[in-house]
N, CA, C and O atoms as a GROMACS GRO file, in nm:
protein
  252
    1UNK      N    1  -1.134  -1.445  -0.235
    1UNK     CA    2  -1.005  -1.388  -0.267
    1UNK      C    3  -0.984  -1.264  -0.179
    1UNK      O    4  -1.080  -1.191  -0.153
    2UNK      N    5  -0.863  -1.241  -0.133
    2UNK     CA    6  -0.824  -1.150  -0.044
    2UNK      C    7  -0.793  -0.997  -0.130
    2UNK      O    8  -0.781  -0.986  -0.252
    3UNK      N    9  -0.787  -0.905  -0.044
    3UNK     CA   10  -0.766  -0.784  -0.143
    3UNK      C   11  -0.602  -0.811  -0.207
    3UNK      O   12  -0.580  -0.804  -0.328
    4UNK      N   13  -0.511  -0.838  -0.118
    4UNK     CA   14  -0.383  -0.871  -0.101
    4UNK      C   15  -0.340  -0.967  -0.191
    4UNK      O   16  -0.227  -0.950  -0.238
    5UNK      N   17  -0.425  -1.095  -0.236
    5UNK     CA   18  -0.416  -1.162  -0.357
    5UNK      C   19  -0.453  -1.126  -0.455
    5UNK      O   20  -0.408  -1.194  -0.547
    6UNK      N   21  -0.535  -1.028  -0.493
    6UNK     CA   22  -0.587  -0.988  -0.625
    6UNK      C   23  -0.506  -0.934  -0.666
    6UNK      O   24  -0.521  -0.931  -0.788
    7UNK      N   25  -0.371  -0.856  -0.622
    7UNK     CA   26  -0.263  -0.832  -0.605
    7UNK      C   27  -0.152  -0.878  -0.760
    7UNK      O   28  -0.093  -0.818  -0.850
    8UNK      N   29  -0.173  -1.011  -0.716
    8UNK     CA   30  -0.077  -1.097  -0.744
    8UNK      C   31   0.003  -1.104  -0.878
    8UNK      O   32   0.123  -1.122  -0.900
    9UNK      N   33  -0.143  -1.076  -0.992
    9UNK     CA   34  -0.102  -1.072  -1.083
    9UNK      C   35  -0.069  -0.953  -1.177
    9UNK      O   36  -0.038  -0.954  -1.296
   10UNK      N   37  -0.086  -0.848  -1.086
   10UNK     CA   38  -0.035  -0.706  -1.167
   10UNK      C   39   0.106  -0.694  -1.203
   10UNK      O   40   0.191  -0.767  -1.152
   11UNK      N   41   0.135  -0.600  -1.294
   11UNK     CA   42   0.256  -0.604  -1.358
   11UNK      C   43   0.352  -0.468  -1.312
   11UNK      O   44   0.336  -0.383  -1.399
   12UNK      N   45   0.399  -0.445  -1.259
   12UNK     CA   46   0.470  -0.314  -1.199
   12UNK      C   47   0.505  -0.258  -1.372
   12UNK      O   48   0.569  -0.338  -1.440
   13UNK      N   49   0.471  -0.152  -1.425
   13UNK     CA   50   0.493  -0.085  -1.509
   13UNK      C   51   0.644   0.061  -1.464
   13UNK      O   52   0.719   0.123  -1.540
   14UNK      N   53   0.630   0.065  -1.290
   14UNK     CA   54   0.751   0.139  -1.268
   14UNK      C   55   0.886   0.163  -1.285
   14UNK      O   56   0.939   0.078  -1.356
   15UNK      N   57   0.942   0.230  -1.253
   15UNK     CA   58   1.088   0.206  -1.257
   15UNK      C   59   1.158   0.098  -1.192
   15UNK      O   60   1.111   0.087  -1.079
   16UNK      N   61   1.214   0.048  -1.205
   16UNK     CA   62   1.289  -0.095  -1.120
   16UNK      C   63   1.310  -0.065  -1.032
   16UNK      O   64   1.280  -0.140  -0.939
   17UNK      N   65   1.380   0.074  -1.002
   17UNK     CA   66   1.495   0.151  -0.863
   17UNK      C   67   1.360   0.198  -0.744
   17UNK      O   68   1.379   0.232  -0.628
   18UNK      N   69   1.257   0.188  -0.798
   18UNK     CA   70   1.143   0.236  -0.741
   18UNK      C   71   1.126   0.155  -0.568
   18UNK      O   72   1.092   0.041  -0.538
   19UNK      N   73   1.158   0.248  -0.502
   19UNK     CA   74   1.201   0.134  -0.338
   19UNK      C   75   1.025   0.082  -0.299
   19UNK      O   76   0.997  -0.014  -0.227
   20UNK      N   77   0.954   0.146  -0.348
   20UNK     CA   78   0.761   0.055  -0.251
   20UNK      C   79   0.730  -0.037  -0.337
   20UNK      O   80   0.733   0.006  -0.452
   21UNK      N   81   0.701  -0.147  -0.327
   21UNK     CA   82   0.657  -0.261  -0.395
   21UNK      C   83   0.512  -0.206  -0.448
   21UNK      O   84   0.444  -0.125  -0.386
   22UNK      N   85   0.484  -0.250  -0.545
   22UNK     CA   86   0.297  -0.197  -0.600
   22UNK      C   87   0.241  -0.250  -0.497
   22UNK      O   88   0.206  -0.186  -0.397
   23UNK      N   89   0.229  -0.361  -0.512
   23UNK     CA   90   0.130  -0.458  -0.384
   23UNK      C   91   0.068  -0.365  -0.242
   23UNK      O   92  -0.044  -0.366  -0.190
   24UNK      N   93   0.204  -0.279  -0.206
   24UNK     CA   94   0.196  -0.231  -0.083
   24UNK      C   95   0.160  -0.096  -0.105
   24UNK      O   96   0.114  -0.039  -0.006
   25UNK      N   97   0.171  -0.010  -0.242
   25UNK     CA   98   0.152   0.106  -0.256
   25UNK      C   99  -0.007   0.133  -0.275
   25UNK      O  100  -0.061   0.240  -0.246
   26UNK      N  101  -0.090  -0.009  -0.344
   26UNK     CA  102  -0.221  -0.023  -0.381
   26UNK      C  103  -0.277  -0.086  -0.240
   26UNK      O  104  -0.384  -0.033  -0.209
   27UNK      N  105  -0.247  -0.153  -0.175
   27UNK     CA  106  -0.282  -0.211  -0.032
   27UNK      C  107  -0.320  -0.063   0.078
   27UNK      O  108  -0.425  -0.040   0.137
   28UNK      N  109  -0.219   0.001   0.077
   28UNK     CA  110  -0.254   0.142   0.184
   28UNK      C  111  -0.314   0.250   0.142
   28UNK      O  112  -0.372   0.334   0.210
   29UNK      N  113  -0.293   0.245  -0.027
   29UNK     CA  114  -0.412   0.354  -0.072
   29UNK      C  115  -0.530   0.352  -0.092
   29UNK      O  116  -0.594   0.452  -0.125
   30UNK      N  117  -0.586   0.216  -0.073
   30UNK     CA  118  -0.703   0.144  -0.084
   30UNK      C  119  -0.760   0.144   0.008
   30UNK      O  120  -0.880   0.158  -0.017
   31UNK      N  121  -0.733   0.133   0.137
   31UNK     CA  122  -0.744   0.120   0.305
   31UNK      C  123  -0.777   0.264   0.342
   31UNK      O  124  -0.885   0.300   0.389
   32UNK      N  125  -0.666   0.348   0.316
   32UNK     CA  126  -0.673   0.482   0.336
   32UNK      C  127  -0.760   0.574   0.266
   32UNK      O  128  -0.788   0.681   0.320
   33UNK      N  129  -0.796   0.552   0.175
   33UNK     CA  130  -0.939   0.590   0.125
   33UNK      C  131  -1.057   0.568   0.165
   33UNK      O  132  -1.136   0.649   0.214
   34UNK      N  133  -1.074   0.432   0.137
   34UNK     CA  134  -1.170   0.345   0.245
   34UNK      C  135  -1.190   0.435   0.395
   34UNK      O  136  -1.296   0.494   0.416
   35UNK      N  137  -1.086   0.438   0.487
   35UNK     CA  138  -1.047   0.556   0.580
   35UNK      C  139  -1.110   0.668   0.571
   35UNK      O  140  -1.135   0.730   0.675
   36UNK      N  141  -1.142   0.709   0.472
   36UNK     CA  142  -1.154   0.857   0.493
   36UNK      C  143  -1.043   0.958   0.388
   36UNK      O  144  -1.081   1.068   0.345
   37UNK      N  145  -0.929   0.911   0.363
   37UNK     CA  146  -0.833   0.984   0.309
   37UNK      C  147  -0.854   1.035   0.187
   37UNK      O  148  -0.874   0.959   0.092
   38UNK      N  149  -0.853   1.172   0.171
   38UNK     CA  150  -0.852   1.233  -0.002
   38UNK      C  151  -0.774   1.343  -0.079
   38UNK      O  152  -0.795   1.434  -0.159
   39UNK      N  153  -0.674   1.286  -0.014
   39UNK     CA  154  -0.530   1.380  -0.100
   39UNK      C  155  -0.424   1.235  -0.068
   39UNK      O  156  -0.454   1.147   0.012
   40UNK      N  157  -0.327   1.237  -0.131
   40UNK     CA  158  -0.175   1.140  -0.141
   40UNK      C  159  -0.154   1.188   0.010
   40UNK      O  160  -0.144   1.099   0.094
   41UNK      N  161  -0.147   1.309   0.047
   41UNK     CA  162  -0.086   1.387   0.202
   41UNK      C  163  -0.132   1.286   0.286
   41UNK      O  164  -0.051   1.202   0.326
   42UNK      N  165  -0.257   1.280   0.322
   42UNK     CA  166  -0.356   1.227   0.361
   42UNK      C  167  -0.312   1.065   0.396
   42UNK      O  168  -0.282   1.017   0.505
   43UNK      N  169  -0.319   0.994   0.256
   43UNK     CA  170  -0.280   0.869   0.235
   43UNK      C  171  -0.103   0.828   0.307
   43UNK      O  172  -0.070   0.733   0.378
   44UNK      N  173  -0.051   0.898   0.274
   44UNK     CA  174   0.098   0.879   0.341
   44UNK      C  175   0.055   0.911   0.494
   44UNK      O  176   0.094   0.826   0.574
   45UNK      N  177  -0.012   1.009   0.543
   45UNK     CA  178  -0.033   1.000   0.715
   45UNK      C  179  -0.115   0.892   0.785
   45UNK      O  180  -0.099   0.862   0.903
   46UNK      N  181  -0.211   0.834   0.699
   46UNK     CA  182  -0.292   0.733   0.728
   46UNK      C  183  -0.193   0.580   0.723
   46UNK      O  184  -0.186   0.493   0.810
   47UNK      N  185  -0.124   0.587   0.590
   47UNK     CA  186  -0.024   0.479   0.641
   47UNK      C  187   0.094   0.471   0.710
   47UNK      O  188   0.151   0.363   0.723
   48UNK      N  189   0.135   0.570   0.754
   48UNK     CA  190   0.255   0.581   0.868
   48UNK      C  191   0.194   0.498   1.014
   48UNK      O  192   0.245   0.415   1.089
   49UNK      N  193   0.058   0.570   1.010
   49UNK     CA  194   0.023   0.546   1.139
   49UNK      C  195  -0.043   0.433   1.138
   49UNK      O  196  -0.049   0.386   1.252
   50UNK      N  197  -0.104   0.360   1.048
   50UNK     CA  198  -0.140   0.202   1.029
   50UNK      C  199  -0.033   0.144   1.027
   50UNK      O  200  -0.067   0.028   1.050
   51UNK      N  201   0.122   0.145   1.009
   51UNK     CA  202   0.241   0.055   0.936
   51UNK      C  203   0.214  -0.082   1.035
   51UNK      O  204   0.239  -0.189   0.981
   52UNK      N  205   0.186  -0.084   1.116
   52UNK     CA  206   0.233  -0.199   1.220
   52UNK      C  207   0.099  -0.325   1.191
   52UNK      O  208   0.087  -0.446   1.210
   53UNK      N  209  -0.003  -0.196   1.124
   53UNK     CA  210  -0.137  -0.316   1.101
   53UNK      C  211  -0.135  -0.379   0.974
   53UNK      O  212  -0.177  -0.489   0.936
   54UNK      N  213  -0.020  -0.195   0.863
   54UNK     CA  214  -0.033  -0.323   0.728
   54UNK      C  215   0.092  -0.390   0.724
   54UNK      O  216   0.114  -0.439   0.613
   55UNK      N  217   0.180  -0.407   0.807
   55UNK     CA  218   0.307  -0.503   0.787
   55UNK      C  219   0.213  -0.654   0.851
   55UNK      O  220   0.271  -0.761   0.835
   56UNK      N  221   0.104  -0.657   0.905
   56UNK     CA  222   0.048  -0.810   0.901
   56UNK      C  223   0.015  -0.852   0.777
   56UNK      O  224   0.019  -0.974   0.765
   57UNK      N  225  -0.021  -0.782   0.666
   57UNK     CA  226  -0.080  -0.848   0.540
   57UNK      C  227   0.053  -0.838   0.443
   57UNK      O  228   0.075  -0.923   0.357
   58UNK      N  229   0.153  -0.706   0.469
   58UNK     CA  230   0.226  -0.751   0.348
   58UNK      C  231   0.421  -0.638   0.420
   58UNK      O  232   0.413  -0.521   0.456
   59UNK      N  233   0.534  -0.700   0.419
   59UNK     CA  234   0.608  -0.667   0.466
   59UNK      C  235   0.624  -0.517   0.465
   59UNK      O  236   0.690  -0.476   0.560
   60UNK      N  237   0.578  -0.417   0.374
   60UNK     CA  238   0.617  -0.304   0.388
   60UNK      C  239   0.775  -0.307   0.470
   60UNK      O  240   0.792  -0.256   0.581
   61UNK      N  241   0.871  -0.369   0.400
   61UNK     CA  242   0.957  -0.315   0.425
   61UNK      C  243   1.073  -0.161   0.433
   61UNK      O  244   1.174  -0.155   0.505
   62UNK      N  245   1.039  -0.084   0.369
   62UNK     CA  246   1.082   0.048   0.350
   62UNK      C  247   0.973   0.143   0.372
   62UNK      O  248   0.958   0.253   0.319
   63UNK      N  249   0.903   0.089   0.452
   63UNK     CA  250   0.832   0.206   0.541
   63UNK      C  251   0.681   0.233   0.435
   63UNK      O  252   0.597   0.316   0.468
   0.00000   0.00000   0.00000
């Protein structure tokens, strides 16, 4: 099983209007830790600058 499928069956508990999909919010904070990253700051600079590697596993459409 892929990290990206284990995914699948979580339940977004967020707000609806909420623009990052979970999938993609748990996908780059997971990576970016893994990384090295240990503040949210951190995690948002680590995935700006990955976007192009994690739009292969999952659209990150809104950045």
């Amino acid at each position: 099983m892929s990290l990206v499928a284990a995914f699948d069956d979580l339940n977004d508990p967020r707000a609806r209007q909420c623009p990052y999909r979970l999938d993609e919010l748990l996908l780059a904070a997971i990576c970016a830790v893994i990384s090295g990253a240990e503040s949210w700051t951190t995690v948002v600079e680590w995935s700006e600058t990955k976007l192009d590697w994690l739009r292969q596993h999952l659209p990150f459409a809104n950045g």
